[in-house]
Z-matrix of the N, CA and C atoms (Angstrom, degrees):
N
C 1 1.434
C 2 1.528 1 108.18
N 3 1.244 2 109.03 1 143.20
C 4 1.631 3 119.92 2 168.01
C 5 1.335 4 115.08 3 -54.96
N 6 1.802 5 120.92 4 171.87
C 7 1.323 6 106.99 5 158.38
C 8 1.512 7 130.09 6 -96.04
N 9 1.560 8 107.70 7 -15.66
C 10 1.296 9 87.85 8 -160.48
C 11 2.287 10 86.03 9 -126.30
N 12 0.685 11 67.44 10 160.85
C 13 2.377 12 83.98 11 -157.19
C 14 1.479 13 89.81 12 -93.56
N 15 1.732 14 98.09 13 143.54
C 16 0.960 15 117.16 14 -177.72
C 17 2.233 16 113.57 15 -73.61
N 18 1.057 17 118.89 16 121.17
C 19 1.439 18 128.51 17 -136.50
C 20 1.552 19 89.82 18 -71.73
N 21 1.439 20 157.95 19 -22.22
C 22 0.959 21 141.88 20 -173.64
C 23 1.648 22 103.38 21 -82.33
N 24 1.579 23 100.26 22 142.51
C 25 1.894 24 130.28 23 179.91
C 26 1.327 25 101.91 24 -59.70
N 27 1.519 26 152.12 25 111.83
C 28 1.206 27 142.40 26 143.96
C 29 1.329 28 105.12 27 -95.53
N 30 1.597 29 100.95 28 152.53
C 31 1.478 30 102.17 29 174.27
C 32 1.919 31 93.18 30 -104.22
N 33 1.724 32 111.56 31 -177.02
C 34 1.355 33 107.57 32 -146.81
C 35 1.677 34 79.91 33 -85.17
N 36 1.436 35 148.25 34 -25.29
C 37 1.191 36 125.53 35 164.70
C 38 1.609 37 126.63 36 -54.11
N 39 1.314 38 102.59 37 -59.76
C 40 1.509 39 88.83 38 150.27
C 41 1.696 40 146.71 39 -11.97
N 42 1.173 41 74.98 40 -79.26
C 43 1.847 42 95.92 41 -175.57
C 44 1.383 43 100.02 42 -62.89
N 45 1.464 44 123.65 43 -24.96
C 46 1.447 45 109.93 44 177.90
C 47 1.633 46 134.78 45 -105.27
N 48 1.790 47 87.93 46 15.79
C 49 1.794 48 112.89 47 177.84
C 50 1.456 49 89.54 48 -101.99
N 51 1.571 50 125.56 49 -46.23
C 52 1.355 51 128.70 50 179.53
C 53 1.469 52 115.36 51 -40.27
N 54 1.579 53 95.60 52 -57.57
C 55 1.648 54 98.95 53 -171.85
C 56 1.414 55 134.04 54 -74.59
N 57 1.770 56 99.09 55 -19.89
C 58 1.899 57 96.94 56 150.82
C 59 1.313 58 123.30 57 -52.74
N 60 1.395 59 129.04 58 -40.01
C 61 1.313 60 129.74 59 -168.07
C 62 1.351 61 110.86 60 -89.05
N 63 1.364 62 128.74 61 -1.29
C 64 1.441 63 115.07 62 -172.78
C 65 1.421 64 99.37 63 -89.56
N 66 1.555 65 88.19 64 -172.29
C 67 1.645 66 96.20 65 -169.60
C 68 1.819 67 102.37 66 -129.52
N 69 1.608 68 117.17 67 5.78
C 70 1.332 69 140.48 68 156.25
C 71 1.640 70 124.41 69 -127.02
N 72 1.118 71 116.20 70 149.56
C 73 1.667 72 129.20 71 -164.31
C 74 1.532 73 99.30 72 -87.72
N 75 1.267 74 112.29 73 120.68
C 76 1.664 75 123.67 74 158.26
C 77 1.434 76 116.45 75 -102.79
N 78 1.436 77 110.76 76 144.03
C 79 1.299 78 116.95 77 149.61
C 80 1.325 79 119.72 78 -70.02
N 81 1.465 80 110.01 79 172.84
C 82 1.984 81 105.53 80 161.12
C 83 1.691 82 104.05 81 -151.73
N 84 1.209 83 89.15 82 129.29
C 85 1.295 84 101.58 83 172.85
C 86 1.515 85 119.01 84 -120.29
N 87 1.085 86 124.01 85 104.58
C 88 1.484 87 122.09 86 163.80
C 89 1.528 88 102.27 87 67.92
N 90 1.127 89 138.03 88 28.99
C 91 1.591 90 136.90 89 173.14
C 92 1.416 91 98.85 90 119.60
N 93 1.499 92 133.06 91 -20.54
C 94 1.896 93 122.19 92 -154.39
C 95 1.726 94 86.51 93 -126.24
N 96 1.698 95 81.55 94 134.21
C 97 1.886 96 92.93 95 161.01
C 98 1.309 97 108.41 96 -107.99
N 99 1.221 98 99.05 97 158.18
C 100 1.325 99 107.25 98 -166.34
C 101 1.905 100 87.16 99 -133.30
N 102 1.369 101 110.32 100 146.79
C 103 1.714 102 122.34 101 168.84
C 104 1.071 103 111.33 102 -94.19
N 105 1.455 104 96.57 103 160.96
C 106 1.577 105 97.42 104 -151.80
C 107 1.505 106 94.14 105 -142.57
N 108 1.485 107 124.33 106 128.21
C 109 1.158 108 154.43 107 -137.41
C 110 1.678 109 101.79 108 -82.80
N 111 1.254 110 117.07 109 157.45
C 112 1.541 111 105.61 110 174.02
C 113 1.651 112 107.84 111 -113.46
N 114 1.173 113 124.68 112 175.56
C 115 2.102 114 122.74 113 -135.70
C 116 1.312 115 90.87 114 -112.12
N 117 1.005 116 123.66 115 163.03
C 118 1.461 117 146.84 116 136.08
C 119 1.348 118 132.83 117 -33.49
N 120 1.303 119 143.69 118 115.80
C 121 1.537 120 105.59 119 158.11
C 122 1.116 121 144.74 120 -35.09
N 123 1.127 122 126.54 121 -28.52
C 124 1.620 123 128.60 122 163.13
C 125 1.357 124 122.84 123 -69.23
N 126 1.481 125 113.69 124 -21.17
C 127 1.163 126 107.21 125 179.95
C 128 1.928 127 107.34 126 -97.15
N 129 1.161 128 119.38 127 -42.12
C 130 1.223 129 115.21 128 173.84
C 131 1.702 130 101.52 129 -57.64
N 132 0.658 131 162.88 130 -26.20
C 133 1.877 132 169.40 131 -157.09
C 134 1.004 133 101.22 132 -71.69
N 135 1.672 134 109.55 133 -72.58
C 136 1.792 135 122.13 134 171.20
C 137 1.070 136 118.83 135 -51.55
N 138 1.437 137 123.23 136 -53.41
C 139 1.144 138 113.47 137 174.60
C 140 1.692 139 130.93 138 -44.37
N 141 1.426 140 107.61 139 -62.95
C 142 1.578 141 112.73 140 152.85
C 143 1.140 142 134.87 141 -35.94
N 144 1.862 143 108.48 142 -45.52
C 145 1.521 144 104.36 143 174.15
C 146 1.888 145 113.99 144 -47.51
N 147 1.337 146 95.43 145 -46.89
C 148 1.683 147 115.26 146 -139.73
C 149 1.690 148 77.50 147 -89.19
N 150 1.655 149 143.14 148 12.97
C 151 1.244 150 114.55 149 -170.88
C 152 1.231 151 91.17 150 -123.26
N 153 1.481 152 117.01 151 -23.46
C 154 2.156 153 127.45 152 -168.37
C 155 1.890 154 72.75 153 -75.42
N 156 1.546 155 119.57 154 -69.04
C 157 1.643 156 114.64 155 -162.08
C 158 1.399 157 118.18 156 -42.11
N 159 1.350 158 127.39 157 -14.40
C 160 1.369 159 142.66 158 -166.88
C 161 1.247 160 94.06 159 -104.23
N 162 1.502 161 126.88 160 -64.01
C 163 1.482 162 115.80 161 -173.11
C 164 1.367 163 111.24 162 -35.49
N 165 1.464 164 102.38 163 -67.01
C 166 1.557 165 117.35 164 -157.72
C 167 1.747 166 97.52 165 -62.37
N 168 1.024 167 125.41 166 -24.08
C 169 1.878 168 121.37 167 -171.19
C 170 1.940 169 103.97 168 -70.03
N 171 1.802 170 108.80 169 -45.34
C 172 1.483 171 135.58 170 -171.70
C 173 1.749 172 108.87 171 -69.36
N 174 1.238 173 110.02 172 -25.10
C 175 1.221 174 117.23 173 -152.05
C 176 1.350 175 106.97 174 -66.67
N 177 1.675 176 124.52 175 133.29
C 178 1.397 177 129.14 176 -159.57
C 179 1.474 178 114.95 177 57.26
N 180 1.246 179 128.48 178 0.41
C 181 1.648 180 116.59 179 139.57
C 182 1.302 181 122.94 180 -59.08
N 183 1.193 182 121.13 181 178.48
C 184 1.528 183 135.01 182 155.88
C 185 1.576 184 105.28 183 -70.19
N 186 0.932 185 133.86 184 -21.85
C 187 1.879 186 130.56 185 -177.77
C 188 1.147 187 104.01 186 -93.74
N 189 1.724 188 94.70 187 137.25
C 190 1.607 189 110.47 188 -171.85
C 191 1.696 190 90.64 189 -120.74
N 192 1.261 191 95.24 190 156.07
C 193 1.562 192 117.11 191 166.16
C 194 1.529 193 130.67 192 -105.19
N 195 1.062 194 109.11 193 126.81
C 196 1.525 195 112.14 194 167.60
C 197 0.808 196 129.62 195 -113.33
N 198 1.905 197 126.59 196 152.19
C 199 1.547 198 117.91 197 156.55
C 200 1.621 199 120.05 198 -111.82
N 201 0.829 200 86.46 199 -167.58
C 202 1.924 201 105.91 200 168.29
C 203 1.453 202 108.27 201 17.71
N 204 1.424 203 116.85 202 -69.15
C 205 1.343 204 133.14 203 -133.77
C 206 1.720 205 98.52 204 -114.07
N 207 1.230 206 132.49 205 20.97
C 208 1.679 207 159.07 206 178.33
C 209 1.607 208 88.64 207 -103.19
N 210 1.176 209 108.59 208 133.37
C 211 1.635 210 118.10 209 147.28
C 212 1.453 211 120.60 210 -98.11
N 213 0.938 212 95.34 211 151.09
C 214 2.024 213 99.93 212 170.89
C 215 1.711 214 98.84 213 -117.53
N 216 1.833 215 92.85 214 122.36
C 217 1.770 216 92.25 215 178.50
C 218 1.651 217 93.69 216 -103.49
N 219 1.503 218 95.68 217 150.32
C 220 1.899 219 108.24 218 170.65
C 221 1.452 220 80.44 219 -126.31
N 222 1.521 221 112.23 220 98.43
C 223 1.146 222 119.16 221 150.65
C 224 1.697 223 120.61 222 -46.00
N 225 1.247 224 116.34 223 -60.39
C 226 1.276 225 117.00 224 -166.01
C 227 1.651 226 118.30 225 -56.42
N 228 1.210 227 115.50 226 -16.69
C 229 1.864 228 148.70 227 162.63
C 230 0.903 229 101.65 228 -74.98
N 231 1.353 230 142.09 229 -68.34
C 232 1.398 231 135.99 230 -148.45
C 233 1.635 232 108.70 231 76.40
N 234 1.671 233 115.23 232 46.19
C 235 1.078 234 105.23 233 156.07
C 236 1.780 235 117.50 234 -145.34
N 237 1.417 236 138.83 235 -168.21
C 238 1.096 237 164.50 236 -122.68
C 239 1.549 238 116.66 237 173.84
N 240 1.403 239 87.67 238 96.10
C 241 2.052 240 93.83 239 168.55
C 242 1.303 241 110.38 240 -110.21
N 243 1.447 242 108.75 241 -170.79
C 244 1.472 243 96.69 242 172.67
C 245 1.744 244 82.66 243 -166.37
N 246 1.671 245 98.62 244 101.29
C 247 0.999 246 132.22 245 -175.59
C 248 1.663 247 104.44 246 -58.25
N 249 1.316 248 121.26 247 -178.55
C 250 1.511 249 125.69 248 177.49
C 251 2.093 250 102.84 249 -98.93
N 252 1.084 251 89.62 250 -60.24
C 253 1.389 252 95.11 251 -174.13
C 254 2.114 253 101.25 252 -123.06
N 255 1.481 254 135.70 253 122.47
C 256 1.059 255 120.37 254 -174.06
C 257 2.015 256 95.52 255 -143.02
N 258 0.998 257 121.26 256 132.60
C 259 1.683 258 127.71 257 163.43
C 260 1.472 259 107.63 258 -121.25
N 261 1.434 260 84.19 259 137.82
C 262 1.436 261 118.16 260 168.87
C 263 1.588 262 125.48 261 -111.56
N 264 1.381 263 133.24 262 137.53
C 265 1.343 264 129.50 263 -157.38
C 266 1.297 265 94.27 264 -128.79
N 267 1.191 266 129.13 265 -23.04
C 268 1.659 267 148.61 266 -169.66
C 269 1.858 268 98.10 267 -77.07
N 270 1.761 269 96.53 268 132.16
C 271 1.376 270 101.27 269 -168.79
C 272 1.643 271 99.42 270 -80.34
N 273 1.650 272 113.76 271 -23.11
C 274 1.442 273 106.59 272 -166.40
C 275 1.533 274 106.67 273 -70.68
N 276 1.201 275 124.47 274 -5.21
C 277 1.656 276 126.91 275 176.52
C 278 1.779 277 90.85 276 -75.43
N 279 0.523 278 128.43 277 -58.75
C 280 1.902 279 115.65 278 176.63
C 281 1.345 280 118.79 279 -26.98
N 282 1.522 281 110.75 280 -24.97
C 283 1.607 282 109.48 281 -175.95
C 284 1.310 283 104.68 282 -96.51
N 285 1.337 284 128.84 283 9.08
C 286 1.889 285 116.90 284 177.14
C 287 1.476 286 96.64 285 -145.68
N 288 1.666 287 98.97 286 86.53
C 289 2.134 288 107.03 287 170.70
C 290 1.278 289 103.75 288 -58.82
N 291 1.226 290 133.77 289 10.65
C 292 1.562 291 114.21 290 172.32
C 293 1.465 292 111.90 291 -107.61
N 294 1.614 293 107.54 292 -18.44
C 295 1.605 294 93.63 293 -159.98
C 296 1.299 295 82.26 294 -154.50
N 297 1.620 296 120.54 295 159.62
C 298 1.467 297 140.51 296 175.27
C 299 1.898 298 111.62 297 -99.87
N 300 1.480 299 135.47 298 132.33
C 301 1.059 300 106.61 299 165.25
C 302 1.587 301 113.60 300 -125.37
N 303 1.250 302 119.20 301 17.32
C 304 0.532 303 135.32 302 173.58
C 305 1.622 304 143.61 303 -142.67
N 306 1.706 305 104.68 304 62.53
C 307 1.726 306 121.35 305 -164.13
C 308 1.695 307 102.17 306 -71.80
N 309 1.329 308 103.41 307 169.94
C 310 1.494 309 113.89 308 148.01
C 311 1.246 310 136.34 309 -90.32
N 312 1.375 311 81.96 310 -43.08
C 313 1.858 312 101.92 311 175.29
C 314 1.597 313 110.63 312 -138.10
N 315 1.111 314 118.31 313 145.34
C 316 1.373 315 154.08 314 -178.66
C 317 1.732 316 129.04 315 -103.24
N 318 0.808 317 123.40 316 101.16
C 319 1.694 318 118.53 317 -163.39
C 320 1.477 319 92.32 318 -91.19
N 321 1.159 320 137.28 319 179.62
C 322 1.680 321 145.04 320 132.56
C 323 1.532 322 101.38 321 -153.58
N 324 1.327 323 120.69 322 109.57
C 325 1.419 324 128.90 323 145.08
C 326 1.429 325 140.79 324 -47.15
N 327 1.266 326 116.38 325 89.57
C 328 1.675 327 103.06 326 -152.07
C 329 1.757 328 113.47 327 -72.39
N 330 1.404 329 87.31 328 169.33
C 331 1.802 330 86.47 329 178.95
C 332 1.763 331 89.84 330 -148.54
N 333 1.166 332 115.61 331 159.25
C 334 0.945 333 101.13 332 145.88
C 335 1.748 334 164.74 333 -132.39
N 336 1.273 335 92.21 334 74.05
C 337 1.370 336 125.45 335 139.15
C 338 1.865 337 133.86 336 -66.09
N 339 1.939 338 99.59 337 -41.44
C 340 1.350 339 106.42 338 177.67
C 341 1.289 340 115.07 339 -128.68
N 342 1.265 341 119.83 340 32.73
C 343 1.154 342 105.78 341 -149.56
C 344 2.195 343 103.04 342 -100.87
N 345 1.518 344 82.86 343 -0.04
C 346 2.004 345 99.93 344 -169.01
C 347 1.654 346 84.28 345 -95.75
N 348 1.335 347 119.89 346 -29.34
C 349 1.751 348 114.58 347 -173.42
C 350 1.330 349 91.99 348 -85.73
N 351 1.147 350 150.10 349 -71.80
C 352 1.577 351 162.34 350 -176.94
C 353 1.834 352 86.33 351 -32.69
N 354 0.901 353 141.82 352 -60.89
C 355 1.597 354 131.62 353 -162.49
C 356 1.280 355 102.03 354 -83.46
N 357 1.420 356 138.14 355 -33.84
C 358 1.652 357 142.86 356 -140.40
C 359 1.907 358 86.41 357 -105.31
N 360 1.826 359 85.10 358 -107.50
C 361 1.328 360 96.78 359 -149.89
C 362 1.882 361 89.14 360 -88.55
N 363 0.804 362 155.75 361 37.25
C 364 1.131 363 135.10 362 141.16
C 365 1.436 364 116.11 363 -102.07
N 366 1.224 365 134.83 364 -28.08
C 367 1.906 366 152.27 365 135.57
C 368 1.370 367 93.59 366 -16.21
N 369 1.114 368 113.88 367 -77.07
C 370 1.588 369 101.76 368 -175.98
C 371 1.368 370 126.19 369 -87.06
N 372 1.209 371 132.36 370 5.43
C 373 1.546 372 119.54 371 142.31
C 374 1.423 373 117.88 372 -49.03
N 375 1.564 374 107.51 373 -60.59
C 376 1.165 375 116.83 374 170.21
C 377 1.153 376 150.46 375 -32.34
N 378 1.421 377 105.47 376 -37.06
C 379 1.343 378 118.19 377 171.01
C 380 1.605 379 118.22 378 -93.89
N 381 1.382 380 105.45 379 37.53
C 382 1.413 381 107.70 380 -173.66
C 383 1.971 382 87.00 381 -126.64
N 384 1.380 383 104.46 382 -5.99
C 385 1.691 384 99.02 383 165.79
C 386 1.876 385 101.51 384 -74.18
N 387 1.294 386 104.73 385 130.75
C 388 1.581 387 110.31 386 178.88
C 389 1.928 388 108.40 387 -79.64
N 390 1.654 389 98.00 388 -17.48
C 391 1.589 390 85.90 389 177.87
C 392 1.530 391 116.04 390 -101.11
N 393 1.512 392 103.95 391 15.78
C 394 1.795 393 100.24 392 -168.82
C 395 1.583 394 89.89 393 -87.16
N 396 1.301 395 117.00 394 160.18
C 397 1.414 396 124.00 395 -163.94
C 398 1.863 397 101.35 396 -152.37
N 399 1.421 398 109.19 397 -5.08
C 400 1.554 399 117.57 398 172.57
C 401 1.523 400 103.25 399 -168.06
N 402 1.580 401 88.83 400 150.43
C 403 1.187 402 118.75 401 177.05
C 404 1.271 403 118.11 402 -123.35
N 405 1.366 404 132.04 403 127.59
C 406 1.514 405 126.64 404 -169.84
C 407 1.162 406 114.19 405 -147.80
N 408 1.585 407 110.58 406 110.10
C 409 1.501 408 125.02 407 167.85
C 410 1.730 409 126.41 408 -91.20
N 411 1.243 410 99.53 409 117.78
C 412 1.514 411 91.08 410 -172.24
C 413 1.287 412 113.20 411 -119.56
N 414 1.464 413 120.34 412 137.19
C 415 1.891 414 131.18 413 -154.60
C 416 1.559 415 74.41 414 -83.64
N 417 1.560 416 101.86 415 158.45
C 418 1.428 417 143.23 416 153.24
C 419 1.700 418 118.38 417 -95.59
N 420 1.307 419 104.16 418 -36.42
C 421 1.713 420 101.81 419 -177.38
C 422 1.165 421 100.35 420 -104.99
N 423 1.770 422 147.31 421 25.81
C 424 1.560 423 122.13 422 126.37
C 425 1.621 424 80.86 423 -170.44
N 426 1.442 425 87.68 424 -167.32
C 427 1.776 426 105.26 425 -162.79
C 428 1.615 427 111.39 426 -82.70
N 429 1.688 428 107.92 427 104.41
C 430 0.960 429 111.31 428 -165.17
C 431 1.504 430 126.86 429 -145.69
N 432 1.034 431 143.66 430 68.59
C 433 1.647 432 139.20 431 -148.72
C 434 1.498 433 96.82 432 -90.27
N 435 1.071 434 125.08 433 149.08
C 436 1.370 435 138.36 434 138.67
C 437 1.491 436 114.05 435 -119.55
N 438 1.868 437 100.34 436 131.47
C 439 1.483 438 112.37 437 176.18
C 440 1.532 439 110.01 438 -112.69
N 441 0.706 440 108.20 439 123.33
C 442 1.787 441 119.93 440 -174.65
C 443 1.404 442 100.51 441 -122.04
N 444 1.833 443 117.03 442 95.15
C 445 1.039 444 144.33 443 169.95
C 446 1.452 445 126.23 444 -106.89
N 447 1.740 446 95.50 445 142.19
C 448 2.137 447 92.23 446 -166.49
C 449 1.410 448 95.81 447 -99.32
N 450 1.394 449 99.04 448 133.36
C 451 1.499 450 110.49 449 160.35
C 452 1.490 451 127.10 450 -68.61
N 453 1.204 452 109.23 451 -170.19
C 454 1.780 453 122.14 452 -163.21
C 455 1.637 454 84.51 453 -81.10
N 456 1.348 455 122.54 454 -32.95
C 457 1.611 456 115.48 455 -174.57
C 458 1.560 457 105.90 456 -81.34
N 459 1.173 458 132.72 457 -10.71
C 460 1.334 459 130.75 458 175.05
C 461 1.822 460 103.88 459 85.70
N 462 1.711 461 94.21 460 38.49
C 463 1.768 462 100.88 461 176.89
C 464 1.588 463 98.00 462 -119.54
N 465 1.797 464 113.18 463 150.34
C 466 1.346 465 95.78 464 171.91
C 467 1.450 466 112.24 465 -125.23
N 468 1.556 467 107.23 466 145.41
C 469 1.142 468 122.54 467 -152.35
C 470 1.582 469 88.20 468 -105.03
N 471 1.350 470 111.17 469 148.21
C 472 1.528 471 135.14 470 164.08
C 473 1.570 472 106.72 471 -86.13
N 474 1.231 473 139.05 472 137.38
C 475 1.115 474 145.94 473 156.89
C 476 2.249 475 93.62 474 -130.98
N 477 1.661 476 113.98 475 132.36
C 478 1.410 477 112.25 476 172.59
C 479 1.335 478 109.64 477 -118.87
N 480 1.476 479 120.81 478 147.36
C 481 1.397 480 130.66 479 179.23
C 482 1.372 481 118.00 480 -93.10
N 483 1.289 482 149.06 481 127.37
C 484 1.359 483 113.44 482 162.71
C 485 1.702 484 111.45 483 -124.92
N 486 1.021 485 115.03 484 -143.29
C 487 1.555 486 131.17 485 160.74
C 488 1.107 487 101.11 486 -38.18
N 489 1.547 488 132.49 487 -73.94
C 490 1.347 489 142.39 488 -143.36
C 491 1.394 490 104.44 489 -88.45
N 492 0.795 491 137.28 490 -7.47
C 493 1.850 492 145.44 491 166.76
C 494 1.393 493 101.20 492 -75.52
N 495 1.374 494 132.05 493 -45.47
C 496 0.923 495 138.64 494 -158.21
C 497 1.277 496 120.76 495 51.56
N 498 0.939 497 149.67 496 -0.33
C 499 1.757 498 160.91 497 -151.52
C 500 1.651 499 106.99 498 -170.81
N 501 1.519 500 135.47 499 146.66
C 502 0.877 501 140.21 500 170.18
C 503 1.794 502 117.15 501 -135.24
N 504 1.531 503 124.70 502 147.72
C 505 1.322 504 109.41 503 -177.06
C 506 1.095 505 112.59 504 -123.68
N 507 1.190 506 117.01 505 156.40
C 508 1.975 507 130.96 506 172.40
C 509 1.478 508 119.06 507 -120.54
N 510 1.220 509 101.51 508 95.85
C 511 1.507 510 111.20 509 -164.37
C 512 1.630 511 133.07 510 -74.23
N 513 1.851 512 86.47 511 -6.75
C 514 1.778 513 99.40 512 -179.27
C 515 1.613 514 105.11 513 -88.11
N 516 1.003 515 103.87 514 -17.94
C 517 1.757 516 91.79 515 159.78
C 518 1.558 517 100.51 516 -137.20
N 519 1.131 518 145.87 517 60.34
C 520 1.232 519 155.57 518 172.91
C 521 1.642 520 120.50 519 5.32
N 522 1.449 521 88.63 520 71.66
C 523 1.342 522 113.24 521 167.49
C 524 1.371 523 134.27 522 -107.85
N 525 1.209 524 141.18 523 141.07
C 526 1.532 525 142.24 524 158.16
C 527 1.295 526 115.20 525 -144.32
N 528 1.531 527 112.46 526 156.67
C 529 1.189 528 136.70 527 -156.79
C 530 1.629 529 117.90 528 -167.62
N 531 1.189 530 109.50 529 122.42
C 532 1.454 531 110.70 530 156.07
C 533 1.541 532 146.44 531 4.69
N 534 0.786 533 149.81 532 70.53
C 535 1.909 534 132.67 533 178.03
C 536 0.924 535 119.89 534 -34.38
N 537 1.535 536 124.51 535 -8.52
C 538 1.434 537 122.96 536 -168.93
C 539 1.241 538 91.72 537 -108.98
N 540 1.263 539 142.42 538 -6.36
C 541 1.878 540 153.59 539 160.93
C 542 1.440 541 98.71 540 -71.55
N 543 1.025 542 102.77 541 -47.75
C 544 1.884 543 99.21 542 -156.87
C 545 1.144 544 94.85 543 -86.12
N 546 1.335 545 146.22 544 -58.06
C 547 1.301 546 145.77 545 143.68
C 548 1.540 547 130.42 546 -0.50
N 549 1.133 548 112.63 547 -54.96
C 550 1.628 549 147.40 548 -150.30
C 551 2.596 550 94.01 549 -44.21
N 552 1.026 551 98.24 550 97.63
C 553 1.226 552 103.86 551 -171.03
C 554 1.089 553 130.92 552 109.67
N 555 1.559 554 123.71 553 -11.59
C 556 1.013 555 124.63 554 -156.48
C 557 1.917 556 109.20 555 -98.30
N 558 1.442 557 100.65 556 125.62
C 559 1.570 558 90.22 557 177.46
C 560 1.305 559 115.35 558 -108.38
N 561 1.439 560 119.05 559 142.66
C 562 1.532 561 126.19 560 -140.81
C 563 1.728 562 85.91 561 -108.17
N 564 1.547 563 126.33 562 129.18
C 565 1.410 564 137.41 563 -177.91
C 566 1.346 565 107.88 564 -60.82
């Protein structure tokens, strides 16, 4: 995401008749969109890896997967992201094809461009969804996951993956996999 938002007030109907018709991806925050940058190869890679590995793990559950082009609404914010990789297990996400409001887990691939918003203030929008249950940041310049998971007290705990783990897990739908999967193409700058 950019820094500074395009200056006209939308309300969230608005912004979400707007954003079928464009021909670039906005965020929304609280009335302002903001544009939103296009990826890297390294970062689109991961993302894909870690979204085909998710399909195929979900498949014939009730949880669907998304990428890129899915929004996540925090109603109670008044905003709209559009996460890298995001699943939903919740049947009431079936009733809004444009947007999810209710995920488990949340991916963001950092770059950096977002990678100070992805840890700061978008972390804590997020965690004001009552059904998200993980948070997952994943490095572009080497092998690196962070899982930021809420406990039974409603605190969230960091657990990090790297190289030397060789394997990393996702516990809101009880998955694990390799670094050398999630990885798989990716060339490090």
């Amino acid at each position: 995401m950019i820094a500074s938002p395009q200056q006209n007030y939308l309300t969230a109907q608005e912004y979400l008749q707007m954003e079928e018709q464009s021909n670039i991806k906005h965020e929304y925050i609280d009335g302002y969109i903001y544009a939103m940058a296009g990826a890297l190869e390294a970062h689109v890679t991961i993302a894909l890896n870690l979204a085909a590995l998710l399909r195929n793990h979900v498949r014939g559950s009730s949880c669907r997967v998304y990428i890129a082009d899915m929004k996540a609404r925090i109603e109670s914010l008044n905003r709209f992201y559009y996460p890298d990789v995001m699943i939903t297990c919740d049947e009431r996400d079936r009733e809004t094809p444009g947007y999810k409001r209710f995920p488990c887990l949340i991916v963001e691939v950092l770059s950096n461009s977002t990678e100070a918003f992805d840890r700061g203030d978008k972390f804590a929008d997020y965690q004001t969804l009552e059904s998200l249950q993980e948070y997952i940041l994943i490095n572009t310049k080497r092998q690196r996951v962070e899982c930021f998971r809420r406990n039974e007290q409603g605190l969230w705990l960091l657990q990090s993956y790297t190289a030397e783990h060789q394997s990393f897990r996702l516990n809101s739908v009880d998955f694990e996999e390799t670094m050398a999967a999630l990885y798989e193409d990716v060339v490090f700058e």
